[in-house]
C-alpha positions as a Markdown table, in Angstrom:
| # | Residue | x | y | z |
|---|---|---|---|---|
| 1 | Unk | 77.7 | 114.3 | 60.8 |
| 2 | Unk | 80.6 | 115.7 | 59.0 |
| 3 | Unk | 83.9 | 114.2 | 59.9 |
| 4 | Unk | 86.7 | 117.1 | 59.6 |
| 5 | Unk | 90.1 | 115.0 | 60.0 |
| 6 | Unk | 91.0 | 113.5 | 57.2 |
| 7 | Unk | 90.4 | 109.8 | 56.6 |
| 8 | Unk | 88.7 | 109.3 | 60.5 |
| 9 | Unk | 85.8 | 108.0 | 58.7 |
| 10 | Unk | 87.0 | 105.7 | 56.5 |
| 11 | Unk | 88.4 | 103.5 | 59.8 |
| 12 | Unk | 85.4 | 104.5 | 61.9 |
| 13 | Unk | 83.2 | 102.7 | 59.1 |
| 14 | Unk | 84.8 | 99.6 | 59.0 |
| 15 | Unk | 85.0 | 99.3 | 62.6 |
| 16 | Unk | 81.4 | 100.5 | 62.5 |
| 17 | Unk | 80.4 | 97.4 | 59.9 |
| 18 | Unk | 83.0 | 95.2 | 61.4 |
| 19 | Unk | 80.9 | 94.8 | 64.8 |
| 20 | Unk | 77.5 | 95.9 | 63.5 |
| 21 | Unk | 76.9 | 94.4 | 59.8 |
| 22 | Unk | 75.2 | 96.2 | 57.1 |
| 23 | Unk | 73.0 | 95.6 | 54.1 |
| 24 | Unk | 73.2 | 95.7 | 50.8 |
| 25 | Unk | 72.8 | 99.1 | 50.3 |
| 26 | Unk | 75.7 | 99.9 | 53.3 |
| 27 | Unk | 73.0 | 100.8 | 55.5 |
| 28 | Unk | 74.4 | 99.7 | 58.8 |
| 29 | Unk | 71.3 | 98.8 | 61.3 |
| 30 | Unk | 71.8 | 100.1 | 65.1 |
| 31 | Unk | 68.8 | 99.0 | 67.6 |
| 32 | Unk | 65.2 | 101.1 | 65.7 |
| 33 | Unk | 67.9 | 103.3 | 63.8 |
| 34 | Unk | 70.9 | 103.0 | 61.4 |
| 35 | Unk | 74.0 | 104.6 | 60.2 |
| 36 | Unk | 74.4 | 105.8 | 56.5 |
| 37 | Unk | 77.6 | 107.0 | 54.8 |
| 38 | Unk | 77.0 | 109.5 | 52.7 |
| 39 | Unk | 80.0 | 110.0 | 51.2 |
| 40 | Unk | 84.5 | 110.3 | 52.3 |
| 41 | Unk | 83.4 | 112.5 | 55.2 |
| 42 | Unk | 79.5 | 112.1 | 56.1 |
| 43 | Unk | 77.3 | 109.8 | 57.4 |
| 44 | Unk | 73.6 | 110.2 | 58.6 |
| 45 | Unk | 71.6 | 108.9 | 61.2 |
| 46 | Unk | 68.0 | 108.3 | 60.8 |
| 47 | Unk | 65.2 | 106.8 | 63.0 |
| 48 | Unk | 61.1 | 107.0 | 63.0 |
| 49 | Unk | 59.0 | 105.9 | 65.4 |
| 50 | Unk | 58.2 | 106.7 | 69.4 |
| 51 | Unk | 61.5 | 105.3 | 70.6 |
| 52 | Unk | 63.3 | 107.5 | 67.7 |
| 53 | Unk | 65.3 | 110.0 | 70.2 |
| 54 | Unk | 66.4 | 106.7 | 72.0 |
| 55 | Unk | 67.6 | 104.9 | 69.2 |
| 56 | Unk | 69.4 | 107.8 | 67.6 |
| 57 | Unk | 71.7 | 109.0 | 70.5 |
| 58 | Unk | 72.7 | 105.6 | 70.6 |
| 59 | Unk | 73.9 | 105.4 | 67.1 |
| 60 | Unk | 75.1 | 108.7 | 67.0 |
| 61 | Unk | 76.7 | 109.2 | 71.0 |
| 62 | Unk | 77.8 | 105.2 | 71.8 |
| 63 | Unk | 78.3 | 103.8 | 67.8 |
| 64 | Unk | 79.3 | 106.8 | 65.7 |
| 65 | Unk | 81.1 | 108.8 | 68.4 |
| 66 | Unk | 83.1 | 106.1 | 70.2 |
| 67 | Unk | 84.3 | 104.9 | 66.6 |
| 68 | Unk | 84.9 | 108.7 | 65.7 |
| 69 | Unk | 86.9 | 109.6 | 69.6 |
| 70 | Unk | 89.5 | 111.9 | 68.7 |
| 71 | Unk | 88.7 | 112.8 | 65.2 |
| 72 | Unk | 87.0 | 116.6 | 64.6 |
| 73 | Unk | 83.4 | 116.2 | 63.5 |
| 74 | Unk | 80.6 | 118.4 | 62.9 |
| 75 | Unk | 77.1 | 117.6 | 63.9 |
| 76 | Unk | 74.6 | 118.7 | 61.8 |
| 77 | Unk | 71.2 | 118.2 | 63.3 |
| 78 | Unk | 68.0 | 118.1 | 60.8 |
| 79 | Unk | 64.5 | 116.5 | 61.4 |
| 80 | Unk | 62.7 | 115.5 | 57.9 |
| 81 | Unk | 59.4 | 113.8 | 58.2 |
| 82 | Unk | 57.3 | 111.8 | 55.8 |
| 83 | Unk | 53.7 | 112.2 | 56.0 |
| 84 | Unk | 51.6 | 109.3 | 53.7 |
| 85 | Unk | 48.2 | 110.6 | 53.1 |
């Protein structure tokens, strides 16, 4: 997701870490997914798994959207998948 208006994600984050936590890395966990900033104005969302979908729309709809309501973003949707021989 890129965030459009200027400095949205910077309060969206720390309201996002604020209630959720995050590691080390600033990998915030949500449920079987988790939140990654990227950079000033993007942040991924990644899950694996069968309940991926699931997990997902609820970081991105209920975590990443409520803490971004009213700012312009742009959703950038991409599926990458790891196969391990």
């Amino acid at each position: 997701m890129r965030v459009l208006t200027p400095g949205a994600l910077d309060s969206a984050w720390a309201r996002i870490v604020e209630e959720h936590g995050a590691d080390e890395d600033g990998v915030v966990p949500i449920g079987g997914a988790a939140l990654i900033r990227v950079n000033h104005r993007e942040a991924e969302a990644i899950s694996g798994g069968e309940d991926a979908l699931d997990s997902l729309e609820w970081a991105v709809n209920d975590v990443l959207g409520e803490a971004l309501k009213g700012a312009e973003v742009l959703v950038v949707a991409e599926e990458r998948a790891l196969v391990i021989d």
